[in-house]
TORKOL-4160 file (C-alpha; in steps of 0.2 Angstrom, whole numbers, padded with zeros to 4 digits, m for minus):
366
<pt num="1" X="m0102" Y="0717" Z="m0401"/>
<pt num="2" X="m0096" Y="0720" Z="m0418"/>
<pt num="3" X="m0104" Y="0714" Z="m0434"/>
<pt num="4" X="m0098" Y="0700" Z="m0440"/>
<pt num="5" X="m0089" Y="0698" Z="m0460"/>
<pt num="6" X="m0104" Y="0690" Z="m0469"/>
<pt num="7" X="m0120" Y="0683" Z="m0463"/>
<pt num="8" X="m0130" Y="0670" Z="m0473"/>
<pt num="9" X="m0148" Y="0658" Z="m0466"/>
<pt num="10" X="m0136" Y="0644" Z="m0464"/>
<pt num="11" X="m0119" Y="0638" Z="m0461"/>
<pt num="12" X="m0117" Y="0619" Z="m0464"/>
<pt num="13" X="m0100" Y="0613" Z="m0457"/>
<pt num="14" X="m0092" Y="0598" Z="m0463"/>
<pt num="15" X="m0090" Y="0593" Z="m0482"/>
<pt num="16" X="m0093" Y="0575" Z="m0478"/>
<pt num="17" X="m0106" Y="0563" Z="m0486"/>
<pt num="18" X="m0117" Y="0572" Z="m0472"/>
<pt num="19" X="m0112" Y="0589" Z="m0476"/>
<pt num="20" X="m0115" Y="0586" Z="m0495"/>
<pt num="21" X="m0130" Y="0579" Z="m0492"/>
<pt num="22" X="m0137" Y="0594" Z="m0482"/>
<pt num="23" X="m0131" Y="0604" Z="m0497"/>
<pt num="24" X="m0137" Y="0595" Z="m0513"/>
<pt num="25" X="m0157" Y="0595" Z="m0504"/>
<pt num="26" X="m0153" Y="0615" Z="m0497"/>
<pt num="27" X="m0151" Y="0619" Z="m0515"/>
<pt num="28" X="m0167" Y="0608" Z="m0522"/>
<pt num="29" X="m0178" Y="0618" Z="m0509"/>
<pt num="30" X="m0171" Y="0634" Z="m0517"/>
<pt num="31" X="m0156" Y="0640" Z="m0507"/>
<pt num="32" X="m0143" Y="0649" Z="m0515"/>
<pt num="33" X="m0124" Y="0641" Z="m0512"/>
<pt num="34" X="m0112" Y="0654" Z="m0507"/>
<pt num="35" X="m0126" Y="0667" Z="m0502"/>
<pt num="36" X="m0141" Y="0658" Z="m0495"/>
<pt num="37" X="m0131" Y="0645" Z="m0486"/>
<pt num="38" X="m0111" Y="0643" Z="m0485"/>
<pt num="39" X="m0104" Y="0626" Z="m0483"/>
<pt num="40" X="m0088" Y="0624" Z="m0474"/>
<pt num="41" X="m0074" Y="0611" Z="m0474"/>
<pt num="42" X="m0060" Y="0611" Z="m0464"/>
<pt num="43" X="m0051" Y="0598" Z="m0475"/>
<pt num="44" X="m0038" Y="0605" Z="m0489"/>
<pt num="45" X="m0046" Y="0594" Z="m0502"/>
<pt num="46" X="m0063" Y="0586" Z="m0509"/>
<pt num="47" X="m0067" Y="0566" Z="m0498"/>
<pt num="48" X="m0072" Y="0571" Z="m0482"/>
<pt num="49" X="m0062" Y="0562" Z="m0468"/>
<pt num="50" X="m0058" Y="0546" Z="m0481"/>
<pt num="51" X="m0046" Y="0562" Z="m0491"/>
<pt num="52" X="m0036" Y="0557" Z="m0474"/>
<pt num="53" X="m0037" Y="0537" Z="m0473"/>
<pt num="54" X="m0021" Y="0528" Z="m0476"/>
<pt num="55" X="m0015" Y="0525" Z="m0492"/>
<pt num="56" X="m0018" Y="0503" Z="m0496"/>
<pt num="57" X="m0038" Y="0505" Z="m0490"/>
<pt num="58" X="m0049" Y="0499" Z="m0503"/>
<pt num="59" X="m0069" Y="0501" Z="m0507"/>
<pt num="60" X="m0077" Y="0485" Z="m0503"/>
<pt num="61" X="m0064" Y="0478" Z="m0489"/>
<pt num="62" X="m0078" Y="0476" Z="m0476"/>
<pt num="63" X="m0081" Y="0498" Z="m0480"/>
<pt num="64" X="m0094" Y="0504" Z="m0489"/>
<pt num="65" X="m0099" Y="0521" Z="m0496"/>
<pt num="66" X="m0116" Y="0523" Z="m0502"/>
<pt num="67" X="m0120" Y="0536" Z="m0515"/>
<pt num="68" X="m0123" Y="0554" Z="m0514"/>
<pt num="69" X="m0143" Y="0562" Z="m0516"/>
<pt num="70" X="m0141" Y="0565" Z="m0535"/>
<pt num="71" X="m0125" Y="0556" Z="m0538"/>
<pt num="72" X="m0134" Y="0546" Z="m0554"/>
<pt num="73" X="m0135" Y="0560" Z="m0561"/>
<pt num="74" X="m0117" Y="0563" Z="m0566"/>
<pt num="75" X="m0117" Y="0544" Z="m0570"/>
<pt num="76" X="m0106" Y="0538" Z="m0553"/>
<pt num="77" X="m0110" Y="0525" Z="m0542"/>
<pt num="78" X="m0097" Y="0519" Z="m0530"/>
<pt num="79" X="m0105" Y="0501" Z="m0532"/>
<pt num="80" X="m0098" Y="0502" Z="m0547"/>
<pt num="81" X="m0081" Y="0512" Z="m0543"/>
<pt num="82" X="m0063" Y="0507" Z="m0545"/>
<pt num="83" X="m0060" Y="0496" Z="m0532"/>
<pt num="84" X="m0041" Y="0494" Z="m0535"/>
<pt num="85" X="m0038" Y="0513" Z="m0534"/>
<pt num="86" X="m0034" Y="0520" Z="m0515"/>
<pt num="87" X="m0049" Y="0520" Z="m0507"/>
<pt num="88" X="m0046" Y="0543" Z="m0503"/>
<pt num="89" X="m0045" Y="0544" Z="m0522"/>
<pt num="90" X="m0061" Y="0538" Z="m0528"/>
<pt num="91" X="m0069" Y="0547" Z="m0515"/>
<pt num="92" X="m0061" Y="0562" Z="m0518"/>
<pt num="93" X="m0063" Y="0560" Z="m0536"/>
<pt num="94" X="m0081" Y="0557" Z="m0535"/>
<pt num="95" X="m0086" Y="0573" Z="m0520"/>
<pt num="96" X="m0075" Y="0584" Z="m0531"/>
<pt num="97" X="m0086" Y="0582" Z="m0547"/>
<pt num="98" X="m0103" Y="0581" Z="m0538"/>
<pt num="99" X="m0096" Y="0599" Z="m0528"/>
<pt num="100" X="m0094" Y="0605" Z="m0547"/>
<pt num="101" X="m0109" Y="0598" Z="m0552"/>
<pt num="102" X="m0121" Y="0605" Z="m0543"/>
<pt num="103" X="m0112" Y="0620" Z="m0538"/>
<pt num="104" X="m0110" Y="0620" Z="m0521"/>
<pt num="105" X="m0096" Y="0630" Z="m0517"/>
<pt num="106" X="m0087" Y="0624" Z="m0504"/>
<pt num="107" X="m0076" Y="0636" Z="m0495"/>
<pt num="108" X="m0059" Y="0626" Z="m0490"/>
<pt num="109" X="m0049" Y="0626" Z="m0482"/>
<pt num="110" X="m0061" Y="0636" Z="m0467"/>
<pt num="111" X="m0059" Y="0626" Z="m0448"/>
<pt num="112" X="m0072" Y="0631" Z="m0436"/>
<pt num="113" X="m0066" Y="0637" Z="m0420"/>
<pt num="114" X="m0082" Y="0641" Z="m0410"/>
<pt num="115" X="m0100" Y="0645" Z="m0414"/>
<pt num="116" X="m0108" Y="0660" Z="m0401"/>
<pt num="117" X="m0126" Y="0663" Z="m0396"/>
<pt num="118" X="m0127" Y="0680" Z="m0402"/>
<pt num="119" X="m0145" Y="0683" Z="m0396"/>
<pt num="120" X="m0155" Y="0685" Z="m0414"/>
<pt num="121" X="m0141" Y="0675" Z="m0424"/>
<pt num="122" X="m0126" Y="0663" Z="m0422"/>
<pt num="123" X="m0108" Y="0669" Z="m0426"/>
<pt num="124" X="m0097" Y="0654" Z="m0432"/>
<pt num="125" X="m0080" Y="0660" Z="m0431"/>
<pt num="126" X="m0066" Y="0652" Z="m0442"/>
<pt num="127" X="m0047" Y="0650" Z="m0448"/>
<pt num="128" X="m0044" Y="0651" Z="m0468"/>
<pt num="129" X="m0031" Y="0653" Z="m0478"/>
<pt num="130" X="m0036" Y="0672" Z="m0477"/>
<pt num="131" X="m0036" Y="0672" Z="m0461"/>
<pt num="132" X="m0047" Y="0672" Z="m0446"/>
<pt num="133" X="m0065" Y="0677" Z="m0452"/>
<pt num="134" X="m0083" Y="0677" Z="m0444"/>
<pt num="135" X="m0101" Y="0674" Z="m0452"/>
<pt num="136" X="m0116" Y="0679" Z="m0444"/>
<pt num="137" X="m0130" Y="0664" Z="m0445"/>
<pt num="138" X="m0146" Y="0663" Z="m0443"/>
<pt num="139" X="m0145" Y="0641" Z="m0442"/>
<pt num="140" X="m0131" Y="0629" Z="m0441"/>
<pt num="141" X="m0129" Y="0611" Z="m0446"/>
<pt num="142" X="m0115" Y="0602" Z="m0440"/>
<pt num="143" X="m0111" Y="0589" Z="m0450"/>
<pt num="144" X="m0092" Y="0587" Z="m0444"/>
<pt num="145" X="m0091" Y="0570" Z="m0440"/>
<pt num="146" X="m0081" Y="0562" Z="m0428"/>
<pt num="147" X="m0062" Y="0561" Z="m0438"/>
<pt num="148" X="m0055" Y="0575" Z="m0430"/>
<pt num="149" X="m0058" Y="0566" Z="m0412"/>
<pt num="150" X="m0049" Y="0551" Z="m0412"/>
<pt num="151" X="m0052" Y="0540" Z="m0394"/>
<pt num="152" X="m0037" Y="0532" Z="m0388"/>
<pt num="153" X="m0042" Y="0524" Z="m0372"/>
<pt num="154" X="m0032" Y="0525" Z="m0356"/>
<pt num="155" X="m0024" Y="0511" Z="m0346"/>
<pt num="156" X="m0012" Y="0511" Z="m0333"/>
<pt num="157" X="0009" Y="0515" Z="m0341"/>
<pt num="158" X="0002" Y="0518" Z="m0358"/>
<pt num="159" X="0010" Y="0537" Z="m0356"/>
<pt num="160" X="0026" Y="0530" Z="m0351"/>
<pt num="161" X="0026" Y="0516" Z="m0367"/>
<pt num="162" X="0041" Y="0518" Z="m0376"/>
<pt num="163" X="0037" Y="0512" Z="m0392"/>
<pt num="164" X="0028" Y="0520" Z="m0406"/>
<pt num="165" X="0008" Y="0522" Z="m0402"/>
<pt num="166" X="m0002" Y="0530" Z="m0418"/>
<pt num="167" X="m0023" Y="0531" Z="m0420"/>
<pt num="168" X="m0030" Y="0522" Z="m0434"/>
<pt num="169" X="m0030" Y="0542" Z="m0439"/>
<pt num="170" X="m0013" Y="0542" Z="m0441"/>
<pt num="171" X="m0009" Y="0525" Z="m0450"/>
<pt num="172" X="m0001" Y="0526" Z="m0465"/>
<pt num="173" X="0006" Y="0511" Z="m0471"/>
<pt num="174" X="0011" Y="0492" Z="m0464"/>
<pt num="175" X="0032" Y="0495" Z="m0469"/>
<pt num="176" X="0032" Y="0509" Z="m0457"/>
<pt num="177" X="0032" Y="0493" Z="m0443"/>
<pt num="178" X="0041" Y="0482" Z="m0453"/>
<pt num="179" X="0053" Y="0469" Z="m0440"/>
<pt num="180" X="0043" Y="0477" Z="m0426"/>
<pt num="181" X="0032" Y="0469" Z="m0410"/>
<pt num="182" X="0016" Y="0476" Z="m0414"/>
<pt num="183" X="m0001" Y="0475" Z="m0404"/>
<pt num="184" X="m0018" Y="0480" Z="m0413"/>
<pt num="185" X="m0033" Y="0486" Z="m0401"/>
<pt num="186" X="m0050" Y="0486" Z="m0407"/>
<pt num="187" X="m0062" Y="0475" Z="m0415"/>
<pt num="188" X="m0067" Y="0484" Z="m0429"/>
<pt num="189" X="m0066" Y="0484" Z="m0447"/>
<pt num="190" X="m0051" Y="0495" Z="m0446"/>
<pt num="191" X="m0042" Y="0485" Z="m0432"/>
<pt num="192" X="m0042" Y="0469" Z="m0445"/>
<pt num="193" X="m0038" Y="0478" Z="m0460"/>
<pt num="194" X="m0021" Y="0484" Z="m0450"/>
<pt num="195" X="m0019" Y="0465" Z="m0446"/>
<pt num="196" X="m0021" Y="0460" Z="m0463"/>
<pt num="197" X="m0008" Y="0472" Z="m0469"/>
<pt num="198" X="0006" Y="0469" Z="m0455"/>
<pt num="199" X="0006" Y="0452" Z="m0460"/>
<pt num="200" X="0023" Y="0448" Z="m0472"/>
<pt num="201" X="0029" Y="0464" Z="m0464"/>
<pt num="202" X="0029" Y="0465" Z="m0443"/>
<pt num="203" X="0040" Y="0453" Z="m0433"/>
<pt num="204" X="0023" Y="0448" Z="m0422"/>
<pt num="205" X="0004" Y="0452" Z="m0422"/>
<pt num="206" X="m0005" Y="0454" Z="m0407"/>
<pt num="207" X="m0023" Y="0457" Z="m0407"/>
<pt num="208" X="m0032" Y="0463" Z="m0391"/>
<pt num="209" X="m0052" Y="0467" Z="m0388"/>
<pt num="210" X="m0060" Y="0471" Z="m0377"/>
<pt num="211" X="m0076" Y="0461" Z="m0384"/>
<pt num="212" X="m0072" Y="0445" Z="m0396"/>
<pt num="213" X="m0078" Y="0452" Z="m0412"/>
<pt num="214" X="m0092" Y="0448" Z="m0420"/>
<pt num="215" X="m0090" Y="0439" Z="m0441"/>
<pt num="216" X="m0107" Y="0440" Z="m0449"/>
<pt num="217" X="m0107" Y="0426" Z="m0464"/>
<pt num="218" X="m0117" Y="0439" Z="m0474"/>
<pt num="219" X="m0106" Y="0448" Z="m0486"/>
<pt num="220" X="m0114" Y="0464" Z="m0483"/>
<pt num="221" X="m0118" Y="0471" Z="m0464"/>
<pt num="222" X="m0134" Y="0462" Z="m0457"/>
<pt num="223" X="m0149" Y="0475" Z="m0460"/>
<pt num="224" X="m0159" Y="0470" Z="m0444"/>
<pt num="225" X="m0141" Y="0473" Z="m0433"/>
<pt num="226" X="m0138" Y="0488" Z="m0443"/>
<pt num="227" X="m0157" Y="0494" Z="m0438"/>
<pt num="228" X="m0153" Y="0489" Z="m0421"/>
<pt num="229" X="m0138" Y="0499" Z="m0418"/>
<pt num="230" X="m0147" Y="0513" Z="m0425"/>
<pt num="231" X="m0161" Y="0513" Z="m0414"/>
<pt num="232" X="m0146" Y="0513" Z="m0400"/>
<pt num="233" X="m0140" Y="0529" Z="m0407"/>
<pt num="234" X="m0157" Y="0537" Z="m0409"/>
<pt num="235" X="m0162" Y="0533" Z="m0390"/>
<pt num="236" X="m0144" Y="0539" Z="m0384"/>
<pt num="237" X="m0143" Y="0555" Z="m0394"/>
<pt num="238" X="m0160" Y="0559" Z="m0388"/>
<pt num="239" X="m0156" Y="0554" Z="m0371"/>
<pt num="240" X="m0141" Y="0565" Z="m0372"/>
<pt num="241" X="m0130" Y="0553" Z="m0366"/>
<pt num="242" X="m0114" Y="0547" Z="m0376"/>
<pt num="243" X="m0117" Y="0536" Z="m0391"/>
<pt num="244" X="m0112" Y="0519" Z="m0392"/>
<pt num="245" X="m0100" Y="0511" Z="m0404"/>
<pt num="246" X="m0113" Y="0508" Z="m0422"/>
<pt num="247" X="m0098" Y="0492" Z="m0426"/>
<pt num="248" X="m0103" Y="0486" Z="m0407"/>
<pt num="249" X="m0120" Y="0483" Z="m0413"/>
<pt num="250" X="m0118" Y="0477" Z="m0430"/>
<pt num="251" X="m0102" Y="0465" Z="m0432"/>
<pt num="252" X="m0089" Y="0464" Z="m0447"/>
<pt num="253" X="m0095" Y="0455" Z="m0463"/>
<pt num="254" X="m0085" Y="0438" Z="m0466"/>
<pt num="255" X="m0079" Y="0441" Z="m0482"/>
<pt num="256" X="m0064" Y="0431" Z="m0490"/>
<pt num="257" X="m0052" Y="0439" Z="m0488"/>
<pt num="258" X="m0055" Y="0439" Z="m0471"/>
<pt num="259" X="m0061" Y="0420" Z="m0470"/>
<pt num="260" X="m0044" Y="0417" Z="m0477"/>
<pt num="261" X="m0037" Y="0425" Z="m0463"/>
<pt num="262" X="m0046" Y="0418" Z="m0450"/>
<pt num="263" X="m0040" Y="0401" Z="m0458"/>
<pt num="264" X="m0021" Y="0404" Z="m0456"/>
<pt num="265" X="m0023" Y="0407" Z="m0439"/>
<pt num="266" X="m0020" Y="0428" Z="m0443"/>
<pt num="267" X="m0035" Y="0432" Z="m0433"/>
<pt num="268" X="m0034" Y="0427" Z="m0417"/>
<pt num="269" X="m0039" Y="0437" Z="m0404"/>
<pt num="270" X="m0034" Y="0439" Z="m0385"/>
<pt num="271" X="m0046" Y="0448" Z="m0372"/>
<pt num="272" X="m0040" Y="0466" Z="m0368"/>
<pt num="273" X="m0022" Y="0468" Z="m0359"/>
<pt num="274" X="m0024" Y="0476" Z="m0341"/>
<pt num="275" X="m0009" Y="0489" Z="m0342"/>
<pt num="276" X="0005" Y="0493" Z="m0352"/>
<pt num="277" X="0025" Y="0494" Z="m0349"/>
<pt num="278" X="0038" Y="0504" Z="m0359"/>
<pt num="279" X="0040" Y="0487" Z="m0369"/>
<pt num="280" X="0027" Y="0476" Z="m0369"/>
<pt num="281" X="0009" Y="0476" Z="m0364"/>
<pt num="282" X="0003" Y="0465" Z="m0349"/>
<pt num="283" X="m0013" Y="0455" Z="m0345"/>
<pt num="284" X="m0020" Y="0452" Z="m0328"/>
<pt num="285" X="m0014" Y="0433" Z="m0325"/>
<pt num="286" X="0003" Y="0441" Z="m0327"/>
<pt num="287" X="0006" Y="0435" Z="m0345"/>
<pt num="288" X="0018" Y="0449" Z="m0355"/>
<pt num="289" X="0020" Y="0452" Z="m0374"/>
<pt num="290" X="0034" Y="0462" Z="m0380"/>
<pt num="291" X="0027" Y="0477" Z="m0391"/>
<pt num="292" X="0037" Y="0489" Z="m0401"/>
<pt num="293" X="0020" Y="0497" Z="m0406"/>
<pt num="294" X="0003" Y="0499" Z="m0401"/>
<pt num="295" X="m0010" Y="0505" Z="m0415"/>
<pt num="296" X="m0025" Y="0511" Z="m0408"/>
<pt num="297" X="m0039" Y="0505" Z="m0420"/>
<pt num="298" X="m0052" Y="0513" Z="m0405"/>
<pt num="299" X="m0063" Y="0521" Z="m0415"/>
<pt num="300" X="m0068" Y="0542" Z="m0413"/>
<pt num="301" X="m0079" Y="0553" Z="m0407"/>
<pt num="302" X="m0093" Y="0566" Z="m0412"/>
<pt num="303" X="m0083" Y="0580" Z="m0415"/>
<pt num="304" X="m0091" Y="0594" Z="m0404"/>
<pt num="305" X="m0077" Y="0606" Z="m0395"/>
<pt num="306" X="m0082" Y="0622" Z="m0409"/>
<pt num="307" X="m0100" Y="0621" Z="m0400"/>
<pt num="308" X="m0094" Y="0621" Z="m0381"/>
<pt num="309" X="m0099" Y="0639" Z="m0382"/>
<pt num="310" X="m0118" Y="0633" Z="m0385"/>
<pt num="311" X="m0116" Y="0622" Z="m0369"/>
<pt num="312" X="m0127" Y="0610" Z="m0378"/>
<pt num="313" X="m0120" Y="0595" Z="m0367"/>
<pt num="314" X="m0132" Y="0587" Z="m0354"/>
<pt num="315" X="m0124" Y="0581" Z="m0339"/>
<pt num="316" X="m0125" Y="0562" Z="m0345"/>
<pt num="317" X="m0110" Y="0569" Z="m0358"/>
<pt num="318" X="m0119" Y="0569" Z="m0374"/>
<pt num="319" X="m0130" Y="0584" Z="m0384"/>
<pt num="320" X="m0150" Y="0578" Z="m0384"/>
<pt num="321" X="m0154" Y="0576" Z="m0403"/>
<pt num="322" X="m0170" Y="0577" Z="m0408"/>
<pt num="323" X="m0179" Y="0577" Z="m0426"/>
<pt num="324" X="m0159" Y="0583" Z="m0430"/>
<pt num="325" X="m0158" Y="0599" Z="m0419"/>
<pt num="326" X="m0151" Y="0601" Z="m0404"/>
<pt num="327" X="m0167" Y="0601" Z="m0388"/>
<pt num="328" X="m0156" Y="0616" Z="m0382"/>
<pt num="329" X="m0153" Y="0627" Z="m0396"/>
<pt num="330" X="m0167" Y="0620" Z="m0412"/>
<pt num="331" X="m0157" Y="0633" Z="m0422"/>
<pt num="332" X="m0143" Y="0618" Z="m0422"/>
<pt num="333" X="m0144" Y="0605" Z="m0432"/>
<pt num="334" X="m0134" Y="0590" Z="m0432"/>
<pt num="335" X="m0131" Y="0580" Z="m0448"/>
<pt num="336" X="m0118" Y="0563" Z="m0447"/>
<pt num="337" X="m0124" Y="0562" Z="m0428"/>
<pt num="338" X="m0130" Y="0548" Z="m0419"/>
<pt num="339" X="m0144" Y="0537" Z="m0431"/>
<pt num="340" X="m0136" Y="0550" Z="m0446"/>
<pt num="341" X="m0120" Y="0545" Z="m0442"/>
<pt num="342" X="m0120" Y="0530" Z="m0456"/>
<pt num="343" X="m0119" Y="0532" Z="m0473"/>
<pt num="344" X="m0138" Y="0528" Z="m0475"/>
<pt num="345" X="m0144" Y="0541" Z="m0461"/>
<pt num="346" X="m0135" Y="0554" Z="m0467"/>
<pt num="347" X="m0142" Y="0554" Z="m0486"/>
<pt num="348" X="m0160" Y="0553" Z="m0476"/>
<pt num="349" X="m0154" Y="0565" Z="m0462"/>
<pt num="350" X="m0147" Y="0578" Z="m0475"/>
<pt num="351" X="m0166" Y="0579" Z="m0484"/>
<pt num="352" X="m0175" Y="0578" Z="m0467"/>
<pt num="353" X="m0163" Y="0592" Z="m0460"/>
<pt num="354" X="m0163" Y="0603" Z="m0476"/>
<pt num="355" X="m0184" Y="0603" Z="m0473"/>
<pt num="356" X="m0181" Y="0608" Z="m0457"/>
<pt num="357" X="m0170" Y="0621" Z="m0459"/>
<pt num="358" X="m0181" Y="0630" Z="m0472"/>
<pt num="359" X="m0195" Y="0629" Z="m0460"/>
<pt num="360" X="m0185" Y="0636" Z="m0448"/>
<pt num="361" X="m0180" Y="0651" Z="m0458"/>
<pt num="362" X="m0196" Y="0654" Z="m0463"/>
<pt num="363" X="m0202" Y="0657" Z="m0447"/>
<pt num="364" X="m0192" Y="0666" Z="m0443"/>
<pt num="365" X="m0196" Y="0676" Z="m0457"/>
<pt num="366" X="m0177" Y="0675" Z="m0464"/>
């Protein structure tokens, strides 16, 4: 066993709103940036995953982003950000300037390929522009989200589809499908926002779910669903099974854009087709709809393959979480997982974790 590059008390991984948030309380309870605790990103700029989200999103259509810990300070709000700037530059804008802010010193881009047991520490090993490097730990938080697992579910000919099939990760803009067949799957906010944008621009919509979706007449999400899909989380993640959809348990907010849409007729959903053919996609009575394009608006999940090495994963497919750490391993934490994984949780998650992770060090005597 060789020593590894650098070693620090804690890795955080992931420059999200969880990561940052980890980070800005690490540094409040005394932790130096850069030595103390490194803070990784894989991601080439400031934003987290919405640097990567397409180009026409907008804050305030049916997304929110709620502020960093410590964002007043620099006098940003995103209640009060531009709301007719792309969506990926205002939140790039505004991580970029809390990073420099408060100094955090985010090392990007750094992709982490596997984190080891060691014995007495962890070894996070990672890609950089450098080249492959290896920092020796004694705790991790895993605050990477879930945008680098997109989830495209199967069903019977969807390999052997012919048309074009892209993830919402991969959406880029409505004129791509412009004269097409196109089918939307998914019930989310990001399924209607691609149905409102292919509308002037796609030859036909269809819109398939596999549960109707749920228009809340409140213009922000509902507090008690919201609390309620939470809790889901919380039970699943300690259970260690795998988390349910938060959207599932929390519906879309009827807002008027969308009411407008839901008066022309836009919005009209059909119950989930039954298989796919290199044309069209087909529905058990027999019905067929000619498709030149499927977007899969499906929805991700926790991004986890770096830990396999752990083996952290119960049986029921999921990591048992508990008070942030992992039952397995308690020198993992996890930060934008299960009832962190909302913008809320992960503010609150990313003081509770930072208290944590001190306490661990300190008896540990780090």
């Amino acid at each position: 066993m060789t020593a590894p590059d650098l070693t620090t008390s804690c890795v955080v991984i992931g420059a999200g709103q969880a990561g940052l948030s980890v980070a800005y309380y690490l540094k409040r309870l005394g932790l130096d940036a850069g030595q103390e605790f490194v803070l990784l990103d894989r991601g080439p700029g400031t934003g987290g995953a919405w640097q990567f989200r397409w180009e026409t999103l907008r804050l305030g259509s049916a997304h929110r982003v709620n502020d960093l810990p410590g964002m007043d300070e620099l006098g940003l709000s995103f209640t009060t950000a531009d709301h007719h700037a792309p969506a990926r530059e205002v939140v790039g804008d505004y991580y970029r300037r809390y990073e420099e802010h408060y100094g955090l010193q985010v090392v990007r881009p750094a992709a982490v390929t596997h984190v080891e047991d060691q014995g007495r520490d962890l070894l996070v090993r990672l890609t950089t522009e450098n080249g492959a490097l290896e920092l020796g730990a004694s705790t991790v938080v895993n605050a990477t989200g879930t945008w680098g697992s997109p989830f495209v579910p199967w069903y019977p000919g969807r390999d052997g589809f012919l048309g074009r099939q892209v993830h919402t990760a991969d959406y880029v803009a409505a004129e791509e499908f412009a004269g097409l067949n196109v089918v939307v799957v998914g019930a989310g906010t990001s399924a209607i926002g691609f149905i409102l944008e292919l509308e002037g621009h796609a030859a036909s919509i269809t819109w398939a779910t596999r549960r109707p979706p749920e228009f809340l007449d409140e213009i922000e999400l509902n507090l008690e669903a919201a609390e309620q899909a939470v809790a889901a989380q919380d039970e699943a993640a300690r259970a260690g099974r795998a988390l349910p959809s938060i959207v599932s348990g929390t519906g879309v907010p009827r807002t008027r854009r969308i009411q407008a849409a839901i008066d022309r007729g836009v919005l009209d959903f059909r119950p989930m087709f039954s298989a796919i053919e290199p044309d069209a996609v087909v529905w058990e009575d027999g019905t067929r709809q000619p498709a030149d394009a499927i977007i899969w608006a499906t929805g991700f999940r926790p991004e986890l393959r770096h830990l396999a090495p752990l083996k952290l994963r119960e049986k029921e497919g999921g990591v048992s979480v508990a008070s942030h750490h992992s039952a397995r391993d308690p020198r993992v934490f996890f930060a934008g997982y299960g009832p962190a994984a909302s913008t809320i949780g992960a503010n609150r998650a990313g003081r509770n974790i930072a208290r944590q992770v001190v306490a661990t060090l300190s008896k540990m005597g780090r």
